[in-house]
C-alpha positions, 0 to 999 in steps of 0.5 A: 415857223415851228419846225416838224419835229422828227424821230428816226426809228431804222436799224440801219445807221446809214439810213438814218444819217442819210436823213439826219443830215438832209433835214439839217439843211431844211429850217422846216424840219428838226431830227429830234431823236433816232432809235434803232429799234421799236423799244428804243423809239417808245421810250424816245417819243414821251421824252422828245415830243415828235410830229412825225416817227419815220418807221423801219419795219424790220428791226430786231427785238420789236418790230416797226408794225408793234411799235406803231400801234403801241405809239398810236395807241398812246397819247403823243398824238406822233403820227407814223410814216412806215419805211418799207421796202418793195418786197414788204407788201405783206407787211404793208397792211398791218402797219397801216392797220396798226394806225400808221398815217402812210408808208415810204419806199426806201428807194425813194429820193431822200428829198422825196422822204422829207417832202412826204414828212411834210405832207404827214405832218400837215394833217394828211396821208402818204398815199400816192397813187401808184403805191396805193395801187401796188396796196390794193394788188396785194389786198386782191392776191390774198386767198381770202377775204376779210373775216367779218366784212366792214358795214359801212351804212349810211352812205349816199350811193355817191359816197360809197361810190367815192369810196370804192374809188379812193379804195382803188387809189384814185386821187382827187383829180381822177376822181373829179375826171371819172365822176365828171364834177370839179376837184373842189366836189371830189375833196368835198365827198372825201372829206365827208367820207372821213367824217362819217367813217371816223377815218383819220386820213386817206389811207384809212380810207383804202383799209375800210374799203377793202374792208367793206368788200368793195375794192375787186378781187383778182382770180 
């Protein structure tokens, strides 16, 4: 099996060691490179060729939101797992609007970091339920809406349905659970949701439904 090739962007030396050597012990996983800042890590990717970039945000010089559009923007095909912190929230969205695929707390487990590099580089998003949920609080807290609001026509009254759950974090299962259908018709529905929306992965999903007004606002 090819292991996942992984570059580690953090201006903290610690961090980026404490996942080095966690990763040493994983045959499925290579730390291919570390940078310390945003500049760093774009002249690292073309050279080292990684799947995934674990992210910091807040690193001198150029920050982790302007180092992941620039990475998406490119040809490396990398996807990008930001690295956040509790209190990042307002950062939180323009990452994910940069075309990060999802982002990691950093009191996470260190094993729960490497599984969320796996589940990246497979193809899908980090979006587990309960910080998609702290997301879509913060989108609502915000005192103004979008400027432009997103179309998102040709949707079956179903599937924008679907999509303003999946924008409210809910996962496959509860979806299954609240519309009363099988988990294999909730993966069904957002898969088509994707295609339809040009959306790369879950998360994306979230942004256009926010986007699109269809996530509820607080006060």
């Amino acid at each position: 099996m090819t292991p996942v090739r992984v570059l580690l962007v953090d201006d903290q030396p610690l961090i980026r060691a404490g996942l080095r050597v966690l990763a040493a012990d994983s045959p499925d996983l290579l730390v291919v490179g570390e940078a310390g800042t945003g500049e760093e890590a774009l002249d690292l990717v073309p050279r080292v060729s990684p799947d995934v970039v674990v992210m910091d945000i807040r690193m001198p010089g150029m920050d982790g939101i302007q180092a992941t559009a620039a990475l998406t923007a490119g040809a490396s095909g990398a996807r990008v797992l930001i690295l956040t912190t509790f209190d990042d929230d307002d950062y939180v969205y323009a990452a994910l609007r940069a075309g990060a695929s999802g982002f990691l707390v950093k009191d996470m487990a260190l094993e729960e970091i490497l599984g969320a590099i796996r589940v990246v580089a497979s193809g899908d998003a980090l979006i587990a339920p309960a910080v998609t949920r702290r997301l879509i609080a913060e989108f609502a807290r915000r005192p103004e809406p979008p400027t432009k609001r997103r179309a998102v026509g040709g949707l079956t009254e179903r599937e924008r349905e679907v999509l303003t759950l999946v924008g409210q974090g809910l996962t496959n299962a509860e979806l299954a659970a609240r519309l009363h259908i099988s988990m294999g018709t909730a993966k069904a529905h957002v898969a088509r949701l994707l295609a339809k929306l040009e959306a790369r992965d879950r998360v994306q999903l979230v942004i256009v439904a926010y986007e699109a007004g269809l996530v509820g606002r607080t006060g």
